[in-house]
N, C-alpha and C positions, 0 to 999 in steps of 0.2 A: 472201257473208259480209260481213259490215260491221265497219270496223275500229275499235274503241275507242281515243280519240284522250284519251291520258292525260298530266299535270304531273308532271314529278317532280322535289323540290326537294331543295336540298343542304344542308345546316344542319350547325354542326358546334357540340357541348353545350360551356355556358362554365360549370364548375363556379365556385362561389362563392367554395369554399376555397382557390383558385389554387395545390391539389398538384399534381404530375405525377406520381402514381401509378394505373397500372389499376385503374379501378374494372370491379365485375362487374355490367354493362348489357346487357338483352335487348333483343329486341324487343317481346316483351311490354309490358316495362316503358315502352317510347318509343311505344306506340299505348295504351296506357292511360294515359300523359298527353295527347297528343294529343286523346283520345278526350272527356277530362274537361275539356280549355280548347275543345276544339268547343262542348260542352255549355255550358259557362260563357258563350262570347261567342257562341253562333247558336240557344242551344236547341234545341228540338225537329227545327227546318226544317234545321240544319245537321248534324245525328246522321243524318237524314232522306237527307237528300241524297248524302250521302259514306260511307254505310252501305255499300254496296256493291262502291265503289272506294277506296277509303283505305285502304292498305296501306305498313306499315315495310319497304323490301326489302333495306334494309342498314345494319348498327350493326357500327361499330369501335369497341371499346371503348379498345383501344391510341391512336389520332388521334382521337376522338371524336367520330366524322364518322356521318353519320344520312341516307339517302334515304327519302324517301316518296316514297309515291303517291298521285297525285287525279286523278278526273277532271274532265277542262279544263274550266272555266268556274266549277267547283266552289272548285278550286285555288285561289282568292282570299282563299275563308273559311278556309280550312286557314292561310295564313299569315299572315291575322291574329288566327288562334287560338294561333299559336303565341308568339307577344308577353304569352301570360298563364299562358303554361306555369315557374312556380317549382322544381318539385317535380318528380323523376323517378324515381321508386321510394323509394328510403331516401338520395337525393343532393340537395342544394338546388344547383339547375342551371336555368341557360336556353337558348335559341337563338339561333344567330345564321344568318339564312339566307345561305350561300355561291353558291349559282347555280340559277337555274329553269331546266332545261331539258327538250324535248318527248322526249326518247331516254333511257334509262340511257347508251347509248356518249357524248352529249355530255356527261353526268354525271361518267361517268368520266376523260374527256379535260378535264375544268377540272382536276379532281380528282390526276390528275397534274401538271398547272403549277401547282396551288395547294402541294402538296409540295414541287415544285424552288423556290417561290421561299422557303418556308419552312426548307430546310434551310441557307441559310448562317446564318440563325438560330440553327440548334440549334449549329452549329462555335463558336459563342462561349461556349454553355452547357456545352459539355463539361466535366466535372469532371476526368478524368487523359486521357494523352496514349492509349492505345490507343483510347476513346471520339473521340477526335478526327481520329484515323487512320482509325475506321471511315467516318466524316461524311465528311473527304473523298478519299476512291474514290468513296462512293455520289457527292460533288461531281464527281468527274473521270469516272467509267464517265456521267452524265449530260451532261456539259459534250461529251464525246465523241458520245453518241448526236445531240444536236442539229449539230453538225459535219455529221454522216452526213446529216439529214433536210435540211440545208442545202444537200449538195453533189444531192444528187436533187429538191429543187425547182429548183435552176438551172438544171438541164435541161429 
């Protein structure tokens, strides 16, 4: 068997209207823009080529966080296609790529540091004090776990 040796990048959608309200985003919807700024900036060659492996495998609509997939080599045109994506269903939104990596688990392991370093952000945004109570436990059960991974890489 031969292993398919695929990209998968991190992008997370920068709505225009700068709400922080969930919007209701598919996957459909983020491979049919995708699919439409391939077409716009590779034509035929680039629908062509990424036809096969170019897959959405994960949309949070909550963080608004987006994995695809490509295969490697391919992967190039994919994220310079996505520099022409305005439109994501009925949302004016673009991208912003967060991290390319060869794994979903390296995906996922940004994807958690990119959270912790975003949430003393949200403690300021808090509007009343039980929202800011929630922020930080999730700040101290975090601050705690890295102690832990701390004290077992010393060893």
């Amino acid at each position: 068997m031969v292993r398919h040796k695929n990209r998968y990048i991190l992008c997370e959608i920068i709505y225009t209207d700068n709400k922080r309200i969930e919007r209701h985003m598919t996957d459909y919807m983020v491979y049919g823009a995708v699919i439409s700024a391939l077409q716009t900036a590779h034509g035929d060659f680039g629908i062509g080529s990424l036809q096969s492996s170019l897959c959405v495998k994960y949309v949070n609509p909550i963080t608004s966080m987006v994995l695809i997939r490509a295969r490697r080599g391919a992967h190039k045109m994919v994220q310079s296609a996505l520099y022409f994506i305005k439109k994501i269903g009925q949302y004016e939104a673009f991208f912003r790529t967060l991290h390319l990596g060869g794994t979903i688990r390296s995906c996922c392991k940004f994807l958690i540091k990119h959270h912790k370093q975003k949430l003393p952000k949200l403690l300021s945004e808090c509007k009343d004090e039980e929202e800011r109570r929630k922020v930080q436990e999730i700040i101290s059960s975090y601050s705690d776990e890295y102690k832990k991974e701390q004290l077992i890489a010393s060893f």
